[in-house]
N, C-alpha and C positions, 0 to 999 in steps of 0.2 A: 299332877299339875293342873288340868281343870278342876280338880274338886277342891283345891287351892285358892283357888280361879288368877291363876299366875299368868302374866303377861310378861313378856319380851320385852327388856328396855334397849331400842333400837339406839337412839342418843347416846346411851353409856357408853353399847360398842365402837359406835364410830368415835368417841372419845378415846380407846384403845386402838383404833385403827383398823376395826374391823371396819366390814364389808354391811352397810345399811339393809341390803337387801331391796333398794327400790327403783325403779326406772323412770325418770321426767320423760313423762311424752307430751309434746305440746303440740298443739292442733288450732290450725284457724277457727272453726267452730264445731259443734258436737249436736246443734239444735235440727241439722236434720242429716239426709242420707249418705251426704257426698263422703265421709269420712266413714262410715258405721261399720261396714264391711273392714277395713283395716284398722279400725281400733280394738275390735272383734277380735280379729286373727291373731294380732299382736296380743293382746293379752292373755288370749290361751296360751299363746307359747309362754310366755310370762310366768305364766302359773305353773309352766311344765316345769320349766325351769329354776322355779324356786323363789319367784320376784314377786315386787305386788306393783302395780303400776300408780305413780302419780297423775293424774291429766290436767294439763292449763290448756287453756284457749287466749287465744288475743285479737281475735275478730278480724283478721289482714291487717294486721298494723301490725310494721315491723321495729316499729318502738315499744310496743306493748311487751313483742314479742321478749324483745332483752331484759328487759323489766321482769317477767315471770318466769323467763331462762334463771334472772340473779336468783330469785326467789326458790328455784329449784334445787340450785347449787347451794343455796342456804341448810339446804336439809340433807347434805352430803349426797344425794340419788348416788347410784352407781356405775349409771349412764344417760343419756341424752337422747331421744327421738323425737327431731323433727321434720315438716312438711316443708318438701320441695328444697329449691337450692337459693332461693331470693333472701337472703339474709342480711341484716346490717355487718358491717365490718366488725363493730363492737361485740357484737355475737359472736360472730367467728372468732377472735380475738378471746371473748370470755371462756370457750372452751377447749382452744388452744392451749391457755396458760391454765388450766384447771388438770388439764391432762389427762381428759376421763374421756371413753369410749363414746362417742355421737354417731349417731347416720344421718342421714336425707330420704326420707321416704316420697316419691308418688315421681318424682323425676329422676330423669338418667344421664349423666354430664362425663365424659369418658376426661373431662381435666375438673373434676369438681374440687371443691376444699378439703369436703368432708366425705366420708364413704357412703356412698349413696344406692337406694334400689328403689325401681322402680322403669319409668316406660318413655319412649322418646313422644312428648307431649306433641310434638311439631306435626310427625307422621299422625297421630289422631286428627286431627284438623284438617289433614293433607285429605286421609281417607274417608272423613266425612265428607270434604266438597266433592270431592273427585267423585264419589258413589253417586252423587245428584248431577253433575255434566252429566258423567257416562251414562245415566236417564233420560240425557237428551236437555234437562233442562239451560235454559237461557238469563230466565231473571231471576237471581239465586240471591237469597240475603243473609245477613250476619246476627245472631244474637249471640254476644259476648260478653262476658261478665267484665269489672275492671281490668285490666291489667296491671297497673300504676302495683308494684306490689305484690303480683303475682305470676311467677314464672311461666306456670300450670295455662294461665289463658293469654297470655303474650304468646307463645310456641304456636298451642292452637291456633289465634289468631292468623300467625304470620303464616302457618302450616294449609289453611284454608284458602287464604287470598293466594298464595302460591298455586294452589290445586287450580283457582279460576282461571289466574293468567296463562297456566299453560292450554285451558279451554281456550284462551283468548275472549275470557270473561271476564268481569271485575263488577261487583257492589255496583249499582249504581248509589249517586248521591240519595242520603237520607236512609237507605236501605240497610245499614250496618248501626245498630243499637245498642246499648249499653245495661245490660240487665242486671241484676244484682243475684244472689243466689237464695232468694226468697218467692216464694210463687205468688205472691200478690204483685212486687214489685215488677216482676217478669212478665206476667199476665199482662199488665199494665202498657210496659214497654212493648211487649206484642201486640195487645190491642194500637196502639197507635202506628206501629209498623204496616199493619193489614189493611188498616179502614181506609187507606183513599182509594181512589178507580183505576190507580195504574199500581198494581199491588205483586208482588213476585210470587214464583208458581211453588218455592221451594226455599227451607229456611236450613240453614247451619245454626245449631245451638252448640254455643262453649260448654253443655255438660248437661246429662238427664234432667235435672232439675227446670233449668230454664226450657228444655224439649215439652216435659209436661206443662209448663206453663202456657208455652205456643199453642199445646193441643187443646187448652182450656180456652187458649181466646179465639184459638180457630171454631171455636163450640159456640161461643158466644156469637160472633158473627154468624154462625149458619154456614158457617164453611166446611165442606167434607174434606176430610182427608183420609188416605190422599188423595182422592179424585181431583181436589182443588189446589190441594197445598199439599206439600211433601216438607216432612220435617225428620231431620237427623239430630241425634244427638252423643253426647259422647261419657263412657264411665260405663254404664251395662248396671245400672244399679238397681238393689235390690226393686222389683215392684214393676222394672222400666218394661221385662218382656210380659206385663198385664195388664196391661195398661187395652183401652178400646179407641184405635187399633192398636196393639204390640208396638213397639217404640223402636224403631231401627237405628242401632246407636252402634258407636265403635268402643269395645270392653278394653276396660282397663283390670287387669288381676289382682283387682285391690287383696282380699285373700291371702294372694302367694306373696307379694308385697311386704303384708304384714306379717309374715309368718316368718319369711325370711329375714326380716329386719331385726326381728328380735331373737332370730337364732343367731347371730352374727354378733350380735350386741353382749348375748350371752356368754359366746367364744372368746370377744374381747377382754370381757371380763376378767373370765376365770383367768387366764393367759397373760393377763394385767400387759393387754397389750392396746396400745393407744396410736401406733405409730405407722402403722399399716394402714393404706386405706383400700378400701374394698369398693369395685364396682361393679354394679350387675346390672343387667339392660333387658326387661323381660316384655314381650312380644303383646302389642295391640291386635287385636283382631276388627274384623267391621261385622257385624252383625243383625242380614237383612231382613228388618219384618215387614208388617203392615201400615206402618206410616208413609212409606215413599214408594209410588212407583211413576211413568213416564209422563211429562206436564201434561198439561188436559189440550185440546187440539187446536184451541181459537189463543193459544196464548204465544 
């Protein structure tokens, strides 16, 4: 067959009603870490198991998103993975009536649609704030990515400001930001968080990504950390525990996540079983380095 140089016509079989042989994973974005770890893991299994992956992005637009769902379905895939449980209705609805094996990766919903694994985003948020009170600290602030659209940092969000109030803390005004998941834009939004004269001891990042960015404008300013500033962040991603200092973040198992998502999806399959939902709820950790320790004395 290779010295043939004979190719597989995938199209023909699904014409006969076989089995395509391929998996739509769709993912908000690919262009840096947040996802790399579990599109990684997922795809090993992938290959174990005999599949090759398709990957779409849609940038957090959950319009996009159905838009390259259709596009998926177009090419027969044999199952469906995607990020988190914030989906248009039309989504859910196109894979209902298509009647093909889907999950939810990166969130955990014990009443979800679709079969889902992954972590209770809310306690990540919870146990980042909470790590910085039990420090003692007082003026504690929020770097959060949108929400508007995404499950993953609504949880957080709300998981965090929960953690203050039972401090009998809370953001002050201006102190809670909006970062995007790009390290200029973040930087950015942290540089202007930091620079005036009544400036918090300790920051909550909605995920490594925006924590590195903190640390770069904490840099910029002449700010030590943590001596100055204490920053948490949340994902455990690849690089976070090398960072100078170590990035004290709450791990997500992106990994086991992925690994499992796609052994699931595999079992649907074979089992031409669509009707079962599955869920799994797999365990955040906090994870404390060298970014945070007790605010400084004059604060």
């Amino acid at each position: 067959m290779r010295g043939l140089g004979y190719i597989r016509n995938r199209a023909a079989q699904t014409i006969h009603g076989k089995r395509s042989g391929t998996i739509g994973l769709v993912v908000p974005v690919v262009a840096n870490v947040i996802f790399s770890e579990l599109i990684q893991a997922f795809s090993e299994v992938a290959e174990e198991t005999g599949f090759t992956i398709l990957i779409a992005t849609h940038g957090f637009d959950l319009k996009k998103e159905e838009v390259v769902l259709r596009k998926l379905l177009e090419h027969r895939v044999d199952g469906i993975a995607l990020i988190g449980l914030d989906h248009l209705d039309a989504t859910y609805v196109l894979v209902e009536q298509q009647k093909i094996p889907a999950i939810a990766m990166w969130n955990f919903d014990d009443k979800s649609r679709l079969s889902c694994v992954g972590v209770d985003n809310h306690e990540a948020g919870y146990l980042a704030a909470k790590h910085l009170s039990d420090l003692g600290h007082k003026k504690i602030a929020l770097a959060m990515p949108p929400t508007e659209e995404n499950d993953r940092a609504r949880a957080r969000a709300k998981g965090a400001r929960i953690a203050l109030a039972e401090a009998g803390l809370e953001a002050k005004e201006g102190w809670t930001v909006e970062a995007l998941y790009e390290v200029a834009h973040a930087k950015q939004a942290c540089l202007e968080l930091l620079s005036g004269d009544d400036r918090p001891t300790a920051l909550v990042c909605g995920n490594d990504v925006i924590a590195k960015s903190a640390l770069f404008a904490a840099q910029r300013l002449k700010l030590s950390v943590p001596e100055d500033l204490s920053i948490v962040g949340i994902g455990d991603f690849s690089g976070s525990a090398d960072l100078e200092p170590p990035m004290t973040t709450v791990r997500i198992p992106a990994t086991r996540i992925g690994r499992q998502a796609m052994h699931h999806l595999a079992i649907s399959i074979a089992e031409s079983n669509v009707t079962d939902i599955m869920r799994s709820k797999l365990d955040v950790n906090l994870m404390v380095r060298g970014s945070t320790a007790i605010p400084p004395q004059n604060s």
